[in-house]
DODRENMI-905981 format. One record per residue (C-alpha): x negated, y negated, z. Coordinates in steps of 0.5 Angstrom, whole numbers, padded with zeros to 4 digits, always signed. Layout:
# residues N
XYZ ...
# end
This chain:
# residues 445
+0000+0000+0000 -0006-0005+0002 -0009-0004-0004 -0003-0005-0009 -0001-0012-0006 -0010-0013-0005 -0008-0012-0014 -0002-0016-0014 -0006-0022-0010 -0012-0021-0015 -0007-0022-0021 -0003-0028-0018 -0010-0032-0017 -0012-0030-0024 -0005-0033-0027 -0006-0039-0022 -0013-0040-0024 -0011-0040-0032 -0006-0044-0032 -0010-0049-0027 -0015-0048-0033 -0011-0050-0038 -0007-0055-0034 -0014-0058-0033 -0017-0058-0041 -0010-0062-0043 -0010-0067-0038 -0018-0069-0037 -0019-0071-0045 -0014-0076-0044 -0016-0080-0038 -0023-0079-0040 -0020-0082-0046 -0017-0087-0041 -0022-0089-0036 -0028-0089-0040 -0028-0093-0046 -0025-0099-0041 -0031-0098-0037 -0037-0098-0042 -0034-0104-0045 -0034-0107-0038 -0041-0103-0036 -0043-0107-0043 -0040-0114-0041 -0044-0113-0035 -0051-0111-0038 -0050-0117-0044 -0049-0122-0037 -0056-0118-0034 -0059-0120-0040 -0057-0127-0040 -0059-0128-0033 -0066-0125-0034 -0068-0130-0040 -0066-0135-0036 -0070-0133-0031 -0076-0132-0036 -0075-0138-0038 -0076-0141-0030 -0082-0137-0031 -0085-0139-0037 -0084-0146-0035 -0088-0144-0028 -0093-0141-0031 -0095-0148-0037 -0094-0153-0029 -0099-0148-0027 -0103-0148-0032 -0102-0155-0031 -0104-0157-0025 -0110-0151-0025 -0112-0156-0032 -0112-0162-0026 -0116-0158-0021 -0121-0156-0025 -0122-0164-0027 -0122-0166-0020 -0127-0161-0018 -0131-0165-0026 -0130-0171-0021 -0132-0169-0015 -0139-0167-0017 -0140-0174-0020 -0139-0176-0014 -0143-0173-0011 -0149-0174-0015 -0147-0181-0015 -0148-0180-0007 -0154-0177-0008 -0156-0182-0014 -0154-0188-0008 -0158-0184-0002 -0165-0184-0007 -0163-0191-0008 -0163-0193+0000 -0169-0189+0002 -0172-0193-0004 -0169-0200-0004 -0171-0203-0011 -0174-0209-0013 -0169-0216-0011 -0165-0212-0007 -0163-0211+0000 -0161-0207+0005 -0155-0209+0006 -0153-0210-0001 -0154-0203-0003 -0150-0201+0003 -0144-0206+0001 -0144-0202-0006 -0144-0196-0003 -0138-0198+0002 -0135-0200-0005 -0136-0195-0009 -0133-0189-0004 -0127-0192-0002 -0125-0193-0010 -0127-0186-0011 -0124-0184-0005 -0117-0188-0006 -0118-0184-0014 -0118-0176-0011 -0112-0179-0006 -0107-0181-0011 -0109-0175-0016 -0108-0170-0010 -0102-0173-0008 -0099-0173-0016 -0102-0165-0016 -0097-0163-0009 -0091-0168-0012 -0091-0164-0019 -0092-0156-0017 -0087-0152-0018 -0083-0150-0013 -0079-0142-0013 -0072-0144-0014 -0068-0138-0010 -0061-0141-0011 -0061-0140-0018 -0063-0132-0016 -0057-0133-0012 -0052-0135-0016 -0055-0130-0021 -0053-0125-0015 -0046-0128-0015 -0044-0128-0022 -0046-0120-0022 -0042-0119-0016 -0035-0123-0019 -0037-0119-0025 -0036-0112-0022 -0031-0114-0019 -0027-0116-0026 -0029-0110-0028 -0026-0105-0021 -0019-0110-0022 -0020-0108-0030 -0020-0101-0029 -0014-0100-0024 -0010-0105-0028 -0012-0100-0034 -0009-0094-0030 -0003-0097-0027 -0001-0099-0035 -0002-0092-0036 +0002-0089-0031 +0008-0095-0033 +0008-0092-0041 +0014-0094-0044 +0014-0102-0041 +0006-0104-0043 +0008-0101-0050 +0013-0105-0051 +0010-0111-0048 +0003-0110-0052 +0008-0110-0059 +0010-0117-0056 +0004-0120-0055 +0002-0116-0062 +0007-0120-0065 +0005-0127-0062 -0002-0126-0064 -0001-0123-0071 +0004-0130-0072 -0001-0135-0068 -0006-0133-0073 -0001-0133-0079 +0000-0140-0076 -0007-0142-0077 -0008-0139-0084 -0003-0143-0087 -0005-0149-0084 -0012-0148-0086 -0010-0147-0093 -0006-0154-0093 -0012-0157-0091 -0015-0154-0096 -0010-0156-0101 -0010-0163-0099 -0018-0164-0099 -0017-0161-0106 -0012-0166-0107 -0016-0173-0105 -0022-0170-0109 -0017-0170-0116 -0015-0176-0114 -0021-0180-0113 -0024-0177-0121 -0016-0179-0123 -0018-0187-0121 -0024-0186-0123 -0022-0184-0129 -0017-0190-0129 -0022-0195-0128 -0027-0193-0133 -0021-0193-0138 -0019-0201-0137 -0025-0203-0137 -0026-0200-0144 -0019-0203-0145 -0022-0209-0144 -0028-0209-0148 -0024-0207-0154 -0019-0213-0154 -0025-0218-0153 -0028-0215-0159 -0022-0216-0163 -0021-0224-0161 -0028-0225-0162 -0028-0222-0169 -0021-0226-0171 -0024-0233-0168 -0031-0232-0170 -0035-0231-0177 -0038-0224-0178 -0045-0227-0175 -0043-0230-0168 -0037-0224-0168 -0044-0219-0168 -0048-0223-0164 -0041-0224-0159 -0040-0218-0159 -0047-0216-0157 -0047-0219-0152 -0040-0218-0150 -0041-0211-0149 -0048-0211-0145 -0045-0216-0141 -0038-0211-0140 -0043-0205-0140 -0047-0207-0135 -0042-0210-0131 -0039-0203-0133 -0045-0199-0130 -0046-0204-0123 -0038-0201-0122 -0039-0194-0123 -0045-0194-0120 -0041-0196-0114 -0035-0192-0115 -0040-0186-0116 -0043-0188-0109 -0038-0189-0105 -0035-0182-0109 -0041-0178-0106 -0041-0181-0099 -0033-0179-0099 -0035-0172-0103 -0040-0171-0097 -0036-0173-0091 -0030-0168-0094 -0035-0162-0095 -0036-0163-0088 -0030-0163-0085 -0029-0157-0090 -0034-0154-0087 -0033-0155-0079 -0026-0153-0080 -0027-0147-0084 -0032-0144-0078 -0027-0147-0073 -0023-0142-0077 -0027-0135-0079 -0029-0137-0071 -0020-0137-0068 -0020-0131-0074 -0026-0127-0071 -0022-0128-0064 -0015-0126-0066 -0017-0121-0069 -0021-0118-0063 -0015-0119-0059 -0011-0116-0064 -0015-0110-0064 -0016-0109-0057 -0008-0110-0056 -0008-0104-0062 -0013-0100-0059 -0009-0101-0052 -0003-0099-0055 -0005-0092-0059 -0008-0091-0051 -0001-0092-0049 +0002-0088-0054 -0002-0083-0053 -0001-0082-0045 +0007-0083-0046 +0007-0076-0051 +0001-0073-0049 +0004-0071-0043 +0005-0062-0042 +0012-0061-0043 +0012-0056-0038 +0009-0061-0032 +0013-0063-0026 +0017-0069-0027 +0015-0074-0022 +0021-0077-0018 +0021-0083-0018 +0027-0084-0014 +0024-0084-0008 +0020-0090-0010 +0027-0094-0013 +0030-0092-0006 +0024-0097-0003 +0024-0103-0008 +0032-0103-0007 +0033-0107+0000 +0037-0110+0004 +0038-0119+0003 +0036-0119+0011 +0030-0115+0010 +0028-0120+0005 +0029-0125+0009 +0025-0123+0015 +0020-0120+0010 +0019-0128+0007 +0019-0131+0013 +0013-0127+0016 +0009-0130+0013 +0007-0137+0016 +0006-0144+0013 -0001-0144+0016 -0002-0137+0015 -0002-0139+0007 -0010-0140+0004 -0012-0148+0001 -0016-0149-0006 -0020-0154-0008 -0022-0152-0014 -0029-0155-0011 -0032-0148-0010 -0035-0143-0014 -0032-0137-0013 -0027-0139-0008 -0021-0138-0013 -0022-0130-0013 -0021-0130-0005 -0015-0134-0007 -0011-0129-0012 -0013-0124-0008 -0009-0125-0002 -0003-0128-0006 -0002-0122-0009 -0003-0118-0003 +0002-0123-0001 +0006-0121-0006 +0006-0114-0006 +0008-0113+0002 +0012-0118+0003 +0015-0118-0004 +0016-0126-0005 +0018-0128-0011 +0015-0132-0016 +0018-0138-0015 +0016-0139-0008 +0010-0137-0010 +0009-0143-0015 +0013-0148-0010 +0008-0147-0005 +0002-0148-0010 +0004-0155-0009 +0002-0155-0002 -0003-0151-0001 -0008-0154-0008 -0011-0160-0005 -0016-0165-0009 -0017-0164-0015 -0014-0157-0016 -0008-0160-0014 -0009-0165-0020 -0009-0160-0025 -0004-0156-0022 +0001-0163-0024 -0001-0164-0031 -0001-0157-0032 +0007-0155-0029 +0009-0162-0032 +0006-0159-0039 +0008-0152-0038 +0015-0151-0034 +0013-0144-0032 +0016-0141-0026 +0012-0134-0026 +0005-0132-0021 +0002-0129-0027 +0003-0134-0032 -0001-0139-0027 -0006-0134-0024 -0009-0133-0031 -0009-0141-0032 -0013-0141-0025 -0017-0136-0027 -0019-0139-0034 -0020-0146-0030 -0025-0145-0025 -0028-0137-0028 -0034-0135-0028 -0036-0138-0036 -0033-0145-0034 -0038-0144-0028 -0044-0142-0032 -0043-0147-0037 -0045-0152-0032 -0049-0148-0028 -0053-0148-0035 -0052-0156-0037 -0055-0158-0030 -0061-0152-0031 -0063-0156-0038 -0063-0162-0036 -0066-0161-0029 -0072-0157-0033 -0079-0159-0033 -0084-0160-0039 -0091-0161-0037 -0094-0168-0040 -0087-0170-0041 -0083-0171-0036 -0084-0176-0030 -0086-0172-0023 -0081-0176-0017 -0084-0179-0012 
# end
C-alpha cells in the first residue's frame, strides 16, 4: 500500500513540476519582453549621462592641468630670478668688502637697501599672484554630478514600476497609447503643413521679386524706346544719331546703376529667406526627428501591451478582482475622514529654489493621494497655498494658460519646469562662463 501511494506521489510531482514548467517557459518571454527592454534603455540613458559628466570633469581636469603648468612656468622663472638676486648680492658684497673709487661706505649700503627692498616687494607680489591664481578642487561639482545619478535612477526605478503597472492594466493603457498616437500623429501632420505653407509662401515672394524686377526693366525699355522715337521726329538724321546715342548710354547707365541695385537688394533678401529656410527646415527635421521617436516609442509600447493582453495562458486562474473593487468603493463618510486626516500644516512647501526639492515634493503627494484618496481638484487648489516664490508665480501664469484640474497634468509640467535637463543646462552655463583660461583670464583679487 506504501508503495502505491509513494508512486502516485512520485507521478503527481512529475505533473506538477511539468506544468509549472510550461507555465513558466509561457510566462518568462513576456516579462522578459516587459521589463527588459525599459531598463536597457534607461540603463543607457544613465551610461549616456556618466559620459556627459565624465567629459565635464575631464575638461576640469584639463584646465587644472594648463593652470599647473602655469603656475610650474612661473616658479621656475622665480627661481631665474632668485638666482639673479643672489648673484647681484654677491655682486654687491664684492663691492662692499672693495669700495670703488669715488664711493663711500655709506652709499653702496644705500644702493644696496634699494636694490633688495625693489627686489624683495617684486617676488612678494609674484607669490602673491601665483597663490591667488592656483587651482582649486571644486567638490561641488562632484556632488552635483552624484545627485544627477541618483535623480536618474530614481526615474529609472519609477519608470519600471509604471511599465509593470501599464502591463497589469492592459486593455486602458492601449486604449490610451492609441489616443496619444493619435494626438502626436495629427500634431505632426499639423507642423508638416505649416511648414510647406511656409515653403510656398517663400517660393512666392521669390517669384514675385523676379515679376518686379522684370517689371522694372521693362518700363525702363519702354522709356528708352519712346525717347528714341521723338528725337527722330523732332530732329534731323545727324543729331537723331547723336541724341539717341547719348540717350541710350545715359538711360543705360541709368539703367544699370537701377538694376545693380535691384539685383543687390535681390540678393541680400534671397540671402535672408535662404536663411529662414534653412532655420525653419532644421526646426522641422529636429520637431519630425521628436515625433517620431514619441510615435515609435508609444508603438512600441502599444505592441508591448497588445502582447501582454492576449499572451496570457487560457487555462491560468482568472485574477478576482472583485476584492479590489469591493475597497475602492467607500462610503462619503469614510472619504471624508480620509480627506480631513491630512492637516493644513502637514502638507509640504516648494519654491522651486532647490535643485531636487520637487521630487520629495511629488512624491509625497502622490503618497497622498493614494492613501487617502483625494481628488485632483483638492490637490490643485491647494498648489495655490503651498507653492510659494517663485514657483507660485509660474504656477498662476500657467493655470491661467492651462485650466487644467488634473495632478497628473501639473506633476509632469513640475517635472518639466525644475528637472534634471533644466538644472544641468544651467549647471553647465554657470560652468563655461566660471571656467579659467591661463593667459586670458584676470586672476580676482
Amino acid at each position: 500500500m506504501f508503495s502505491k501511494i509513494e508512486k502516485l506521489v512520485d507521478g503527481n510531482s512529475k505533473q506538477i513540476v511539468d506544468q509549472l514548467d510550461g507555465s513558466v517557459r509561457s510566462i518568462v518571454p513576456t516579462i522578459s519582453q516587459q521589463i527588459g527592454k525599459p531598463l536597457t534603455s534607461k540603463v543607457l540613458q544613465v551610461q549616456d549621462s556618466l559620459q556627459e559628466h565624465r567629459k565635464s570633469i575631464d575638461f576640469s581636469l584639463s584646465n587644472l592641468s594648463s593652470m599647473i603648468n602655469t603656475t610650474g612656468v612661473a616658479c621656475q622663472a622665480m627661481n631665474c630670478r632668485l638666482g639673479e638676486i643672489l648673484g647681484a648680492v654677491r655682486d654687491i658684497q664684492k663691492g662692499v668688502s672693495q669700495p670703488g673709487e669715488g664711493l663711500t661706505e655709506n652709499s653702496q649700503l644705500v644702493k644696496l637697501e634699494k636694490e633688495l627692498s625693489l627686489v624683495v616687494k617684486a617676488t612678494n607680489d609674484s607669490v602673491i599672484a601665483a597663490l591667488v591664481s592656483r587651482p582649486e578642487c571644486d567638490s561641488e561639482k562632484c556632488v552635483q554630478a552624484i545627485q544627477a545619478l541618483d535623480a536618474t535612477v530614481h526615474l529609472l526605478q519609477r519608470a519600471v514600476d509604471l511599465k509593470g503597472k501599464a502591463a497589469e492594466s492592459g486593455g486602458p493603457v492601449a486604449r490610451a497609447i492609441e489616443a496619444t498616437m493619435a494626438k502626436v500623429t495629427a500634431r505632426l501632420d499639423a507642423v508638416i503643413a505649416v511648414k510647406e505653407d511656409e515653403c510656398l509662401s517663400l517660393a512666392g515672394i521669390k517669384q514675385a521679386i523676379s515679376e518686379a524686377v522684370e517689371a522694372a526693366m521693362g518700363s525702363y525699355m519702354k522709356k528708352i524706346d519712346s525717347t528714341m522715337a521723338k528725337m527722330s521726329a523732332a530732329n534731323g538724321e545727324d543729331d537723331m544719331a547723336r541724341s539717341v546715342n547719348l540717350a541710350r548710354s545715359v538711360n543705360q547707365e541709368e539703367l544699370e546703376r537701377r538694376i545693380e541695385e535691384a539685383s543687390e537688394g535681390q540678393r541680400h533678401d534671397f540671402q535672408k529667406l535662404n536663411e529662414r529656410f534653412d532655420a525653419m527646415m532644421s526646426q522641422n527635421r529636429a520637431e519630425g526627428a521628436r515625433l517620431r521617436a514619441e510615435v515609435a516609442e508609444l508603438q512600441n509600447a502599444l505592441k508591448a501591451a497588445q502582447s501582454n493582453g492576449d499572451g496570457r495562458p487560457g487555462g491560468g486562474p482568472v485574477p478576482d478582482v472583485g476584492g479590489e473593487e469591493e475597497l475602492e468603493q467607500i462610503s462619503a463618510e469614510e472619504q471624508k475622514q480620509l480627506t480631513n486626516a491630512i492637516a493644513k500644516s502637514d502638507w509640504p512647501t516648494f519654491s522651486g529654489k532647490g535643485e531636487y526639492d520637487h521630487m520629495d515634493f511629488i512624491h509625497w503627494i502622490d503618497s497622498a493621494q493614494r492613501h487617502s484618496r483625494v481628488s485632483d481638484g483638492v490637490i490643485v487648489l491647494k498648489l495655490l497655498t503651498i507653492l510659494t516664490d517663485g514657483a507660485r508665480s509660474w504656477f498662476k501664469t500657467m493655470e491661467a494658460v492651462h485650466k487644467n484640474r488634473k495632478w497628473s497634468f501639473w506633476r509632469a509640467e513640475l517635472c518639466k519646469k525644475y528637472g534634471t535637463a533644466s538644472w544641468k543646462r544651467k549647471k553647465e552655463d554657470a560652468f563655461d562662463a566660471d571656467k579659467f583660461v591661463a593667459g586670458v583670464t584676470v586672476p580676482s583679487d
